[in-house]
C-alpha positions as CSV (number, residue, x, y, z in Angstrom):
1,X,0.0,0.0,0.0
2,X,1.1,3.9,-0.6
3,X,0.0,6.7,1.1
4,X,-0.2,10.0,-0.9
5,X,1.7,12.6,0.5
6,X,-0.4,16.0,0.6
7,X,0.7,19.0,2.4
8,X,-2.6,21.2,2.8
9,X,-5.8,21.4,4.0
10,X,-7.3,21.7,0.2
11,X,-5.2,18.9,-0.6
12,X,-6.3,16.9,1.9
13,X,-9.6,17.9,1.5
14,X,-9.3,16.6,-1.9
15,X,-7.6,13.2,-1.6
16,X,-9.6,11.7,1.7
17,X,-12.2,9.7,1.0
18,X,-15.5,10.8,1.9
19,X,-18.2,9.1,4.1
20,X,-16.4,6.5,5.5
21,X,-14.2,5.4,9.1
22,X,-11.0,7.8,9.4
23,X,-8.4,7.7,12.2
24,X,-5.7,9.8,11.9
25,X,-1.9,8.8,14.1
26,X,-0.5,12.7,14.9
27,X,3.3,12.6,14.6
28,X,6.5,14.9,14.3
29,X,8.0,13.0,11.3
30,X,11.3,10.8,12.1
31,X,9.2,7.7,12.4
32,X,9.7,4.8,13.5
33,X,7.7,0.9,14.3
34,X,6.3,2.1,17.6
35,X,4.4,4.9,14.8
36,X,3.9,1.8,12.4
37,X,2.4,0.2,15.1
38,X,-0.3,3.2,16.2
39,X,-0.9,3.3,12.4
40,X,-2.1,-0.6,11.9
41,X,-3.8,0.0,15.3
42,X,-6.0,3.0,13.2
43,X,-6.2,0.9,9.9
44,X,-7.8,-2.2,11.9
45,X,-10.0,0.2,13.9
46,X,-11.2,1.4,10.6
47,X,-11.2,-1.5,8.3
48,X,-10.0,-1.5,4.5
49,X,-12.2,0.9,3.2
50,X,-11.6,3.4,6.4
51,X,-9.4,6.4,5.8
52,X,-6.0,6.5,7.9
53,X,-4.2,9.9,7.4
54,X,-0.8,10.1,9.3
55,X,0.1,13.9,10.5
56,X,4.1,15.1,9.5
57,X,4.8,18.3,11.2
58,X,7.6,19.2,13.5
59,X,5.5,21.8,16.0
60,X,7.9,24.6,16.7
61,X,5.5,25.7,19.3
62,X,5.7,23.1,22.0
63,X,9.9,23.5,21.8
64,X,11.0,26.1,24.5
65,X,14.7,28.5,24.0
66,X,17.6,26.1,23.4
67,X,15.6,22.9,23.0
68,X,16.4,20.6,19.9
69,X,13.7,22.3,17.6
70,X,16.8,22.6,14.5
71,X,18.1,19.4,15.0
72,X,15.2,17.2,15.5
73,X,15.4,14.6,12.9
74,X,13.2,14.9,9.6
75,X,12.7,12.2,7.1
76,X,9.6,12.9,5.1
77,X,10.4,10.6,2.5
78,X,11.2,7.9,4.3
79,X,8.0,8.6,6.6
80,X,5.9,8.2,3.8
81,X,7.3,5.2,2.6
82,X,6.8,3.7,6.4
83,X,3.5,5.3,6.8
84,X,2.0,3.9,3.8
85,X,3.3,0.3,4.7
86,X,1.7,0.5,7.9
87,X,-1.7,1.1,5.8
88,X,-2.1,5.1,6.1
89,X,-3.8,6.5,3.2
90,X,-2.3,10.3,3.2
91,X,0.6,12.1,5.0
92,X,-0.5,15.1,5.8
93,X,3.0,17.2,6.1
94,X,2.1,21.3,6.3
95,X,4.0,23.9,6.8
96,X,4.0,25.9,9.5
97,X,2.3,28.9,7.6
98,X,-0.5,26.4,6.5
99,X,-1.1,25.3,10.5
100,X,-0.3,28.6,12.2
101,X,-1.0,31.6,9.4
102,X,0.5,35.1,10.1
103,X,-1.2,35.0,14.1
104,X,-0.8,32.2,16.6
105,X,-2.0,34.2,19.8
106,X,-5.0,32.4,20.8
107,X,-4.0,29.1,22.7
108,X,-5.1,26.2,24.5
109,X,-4.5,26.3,28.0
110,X,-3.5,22.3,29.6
111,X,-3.9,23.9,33.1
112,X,-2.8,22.6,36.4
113,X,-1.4,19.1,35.0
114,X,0.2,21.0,32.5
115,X,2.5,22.8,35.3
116,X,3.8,19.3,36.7
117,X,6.5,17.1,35.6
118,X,7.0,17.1,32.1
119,X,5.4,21.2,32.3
120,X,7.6,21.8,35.1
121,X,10.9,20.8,32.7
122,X,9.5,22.4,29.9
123,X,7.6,25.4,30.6
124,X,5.2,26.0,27.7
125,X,5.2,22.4,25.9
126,X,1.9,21.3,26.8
127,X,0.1,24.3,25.3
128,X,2.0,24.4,22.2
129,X,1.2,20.2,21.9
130,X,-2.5,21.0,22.9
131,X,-3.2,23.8,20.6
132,X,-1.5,21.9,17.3
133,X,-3.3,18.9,18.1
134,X,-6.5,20.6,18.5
135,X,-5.6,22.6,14.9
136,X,-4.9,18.6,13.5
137,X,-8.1,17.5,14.9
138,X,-10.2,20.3,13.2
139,X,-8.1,20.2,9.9
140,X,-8.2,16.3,9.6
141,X,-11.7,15.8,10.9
142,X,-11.2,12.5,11.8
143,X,-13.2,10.0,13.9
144,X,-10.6,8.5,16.2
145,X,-7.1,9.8,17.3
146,X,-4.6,7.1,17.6
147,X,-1.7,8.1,20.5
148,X,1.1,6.1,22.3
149,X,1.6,5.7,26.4
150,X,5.1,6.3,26.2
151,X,3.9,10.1,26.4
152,X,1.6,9.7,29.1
153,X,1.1,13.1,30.6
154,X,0.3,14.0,27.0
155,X,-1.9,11.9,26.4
156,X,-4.0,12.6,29.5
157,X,-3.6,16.1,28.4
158,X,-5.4,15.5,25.0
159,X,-7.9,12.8,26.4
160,X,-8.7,16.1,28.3
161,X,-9.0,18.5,26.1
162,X,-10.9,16.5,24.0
163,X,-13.6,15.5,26.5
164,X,-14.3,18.7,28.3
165,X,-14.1,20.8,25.0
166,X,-16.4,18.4,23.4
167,X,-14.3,17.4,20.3
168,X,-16.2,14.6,18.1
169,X,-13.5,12.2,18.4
170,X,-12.6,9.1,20.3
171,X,-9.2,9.3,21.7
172,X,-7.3,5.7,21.5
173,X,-4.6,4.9,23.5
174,X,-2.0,1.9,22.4
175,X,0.4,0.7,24.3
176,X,4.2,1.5,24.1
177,X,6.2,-0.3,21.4
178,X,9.9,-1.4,23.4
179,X,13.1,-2.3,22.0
180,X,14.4,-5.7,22.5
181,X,15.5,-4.4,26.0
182,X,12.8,-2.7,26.5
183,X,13.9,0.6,26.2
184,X,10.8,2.6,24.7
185,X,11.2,3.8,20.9
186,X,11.8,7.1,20.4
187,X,12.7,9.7,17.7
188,X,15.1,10.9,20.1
189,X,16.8,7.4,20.8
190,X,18.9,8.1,17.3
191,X,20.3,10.7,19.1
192,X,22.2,8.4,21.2
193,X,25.8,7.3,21.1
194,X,26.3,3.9,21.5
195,X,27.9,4.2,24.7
196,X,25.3,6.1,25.8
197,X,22.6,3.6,24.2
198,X,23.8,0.8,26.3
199,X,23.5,3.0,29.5
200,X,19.7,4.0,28.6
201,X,18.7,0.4,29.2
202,X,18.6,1.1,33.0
203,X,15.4,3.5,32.3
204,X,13.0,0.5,31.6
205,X,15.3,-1.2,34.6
206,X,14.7,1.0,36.9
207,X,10.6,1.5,36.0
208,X,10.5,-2.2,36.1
209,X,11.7,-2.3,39.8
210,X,9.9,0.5,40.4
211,X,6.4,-0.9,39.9
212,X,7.5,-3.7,41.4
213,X,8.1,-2.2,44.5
214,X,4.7,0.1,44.4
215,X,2.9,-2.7,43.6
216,X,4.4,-5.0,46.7
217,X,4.8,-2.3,49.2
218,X,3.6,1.2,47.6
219,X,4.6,4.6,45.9
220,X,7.4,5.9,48.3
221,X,8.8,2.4,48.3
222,X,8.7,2.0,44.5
223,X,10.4,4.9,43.8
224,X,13.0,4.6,46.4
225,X,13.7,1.9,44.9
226,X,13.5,2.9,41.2
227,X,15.5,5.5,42.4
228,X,18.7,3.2,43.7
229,X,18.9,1.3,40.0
230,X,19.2,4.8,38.6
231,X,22.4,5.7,41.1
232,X,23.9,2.5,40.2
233,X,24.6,4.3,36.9
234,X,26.4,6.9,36.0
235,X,25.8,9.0,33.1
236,X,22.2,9.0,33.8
237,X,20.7,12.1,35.5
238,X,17.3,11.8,37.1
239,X,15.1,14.4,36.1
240,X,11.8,12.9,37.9
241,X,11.3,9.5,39.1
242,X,7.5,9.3,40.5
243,X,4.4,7.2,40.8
244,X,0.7,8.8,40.5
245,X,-2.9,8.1,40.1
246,X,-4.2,7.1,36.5
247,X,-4.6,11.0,36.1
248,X,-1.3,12.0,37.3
249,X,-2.3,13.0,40.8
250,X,-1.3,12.0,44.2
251,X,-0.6,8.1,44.4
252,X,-3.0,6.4,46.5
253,X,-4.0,2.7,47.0
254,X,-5.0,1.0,43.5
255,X,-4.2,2.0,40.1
256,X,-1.2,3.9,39.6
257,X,1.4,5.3,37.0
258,X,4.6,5.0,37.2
259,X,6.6,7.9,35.7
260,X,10.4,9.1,34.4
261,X,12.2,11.2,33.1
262,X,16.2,11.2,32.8
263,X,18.8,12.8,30.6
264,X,21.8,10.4,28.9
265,X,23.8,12.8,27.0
266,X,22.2,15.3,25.7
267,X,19.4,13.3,25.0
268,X,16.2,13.5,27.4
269,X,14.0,10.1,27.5
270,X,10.4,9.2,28.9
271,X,8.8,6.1,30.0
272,X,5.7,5.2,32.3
273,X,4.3,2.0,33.2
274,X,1.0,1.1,35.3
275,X,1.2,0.0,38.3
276,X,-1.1,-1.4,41.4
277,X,0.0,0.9,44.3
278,X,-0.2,-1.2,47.6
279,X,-2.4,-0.2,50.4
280,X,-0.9,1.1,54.1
């Protein structure tokens, strides 16, 4: 299968096909199997005559001063190619005159749990992701939106938004796609050295013992002990290490998230797990 590459809202007007299931898989280009997989996800959830359009655009809005906004890795061509093996239909790939205009002043605001661990690192990203992903939800007009765990804070952001500002469309989560060690794919794991490849493989380590330890004796103890993996290694700096509610609130008895954030290099990886927080 190919998926026609189209790079406005005319075009993609144009080229969907009308009257029938859509899903559309939001990405920043650079892809890679964890996005092949969210893209079969959306082409079984719509069946062969649904519509699957894959989103290409690097947001420059949700990068703060002195984040990797230049260097983030681009490969239309190759994305297009990937996307349309999955089973997309159209790769939608603007510009950022066709998604923003000459005025980008009126935003969506991700509120409190957009001040808090990932917000708190990077003051601004959450209402830069929320307002181009509400822009892609309006311009692709799609049924479902397909979006991985690894970014879990996002994705309760845009579950969120979507629900209490009554978008039209179902919000599907998938589950994170791992390397054989388990460390979670990434754009941003090609930044990696291979030094500093084999020292990420203590992140999914260390979330590992982590719910381990919530799950047998609760949060403090999970992350204390996520915590001592982490110091084992050095190279890797903790950024947050942290176990929540499903909706990223304090961690009480029951379902949980686990949550971190570290920096190898230069380069700053994610990764969550659920968990079963014990009880006192």
């Amino acid at each position: 299968m190919s998926a026609v590459l189209v790079e406005s809202h005319d075009a993609l007007a144009a080229a969907r096909r009308p009257n029938v299931p859509s899903a559309v898989v939001m990405t920043m280009g650079a892809l890679h199997e964890g996005h092949a997989t969210l893209i079969r996800e959306a082409r079984a959830l719509v069946g062969e005559t649904g519509c699957v359009i894959v989103t290409d655009f690097v947001n420059p809005t949700q990068f703060g001063a002195g984040e990797d906004f230049e260097r983030y890795p681009r490969s239309l061509e190759a994305d297009v190619l990937l996307s349309g093996a999955a089973g997309a239909d159209l790769v939608y790939a603007p510009t950022v005159t066709e998604i923003y205009g000459d005025a980008s002043f009126i935003t969506v605001d991700p509120g409190p749990l957009g001040d808090i661990l990932e917000g708190a690192a990077r003051p601004g990203h959450f209402r830069g992701m929320l307002t181009v992903v509400a822009k892609l939800l309006h311009l692709t007009a799609s049924d479902s939106a397909l979006f991985g765990e690894k970014d879990y804070q996002q994705l309760v952001l845009i579950t969120e938004m979507v629900r209490q500002l009554n978008f039209p469309t179902k919000v599907v989560a998938v589950e994170t796609v791992r390397e054989p060690d388990g460390l979670a794919m990434s754009s941003r794991n090609r930044y990696l050295s291979m030094q500093e490849r084999a020292l990420a493989s203590v992140v999914p380590s260390a979330l590992a013992q982590t719910v381990q330890m919530a799950n047998d004796q609760g949060a403090a103890a999970g992350v204390n002990a996520g915590l001592a993996v982490l110091a084992a290694i050095p190279g890797v700096a903790v950024d947050y290490l942290t176990v929540t509610d499903p909706m990223l609130g304090a961690a009480k008895p029951g379902p949980g998230r686990a949550l971190i954030a570290v920096r190898v290099g230069q380069t700053r990886l994610l990764d969550n797990l659920p968990c079963t927080v014990a009880g006192p």
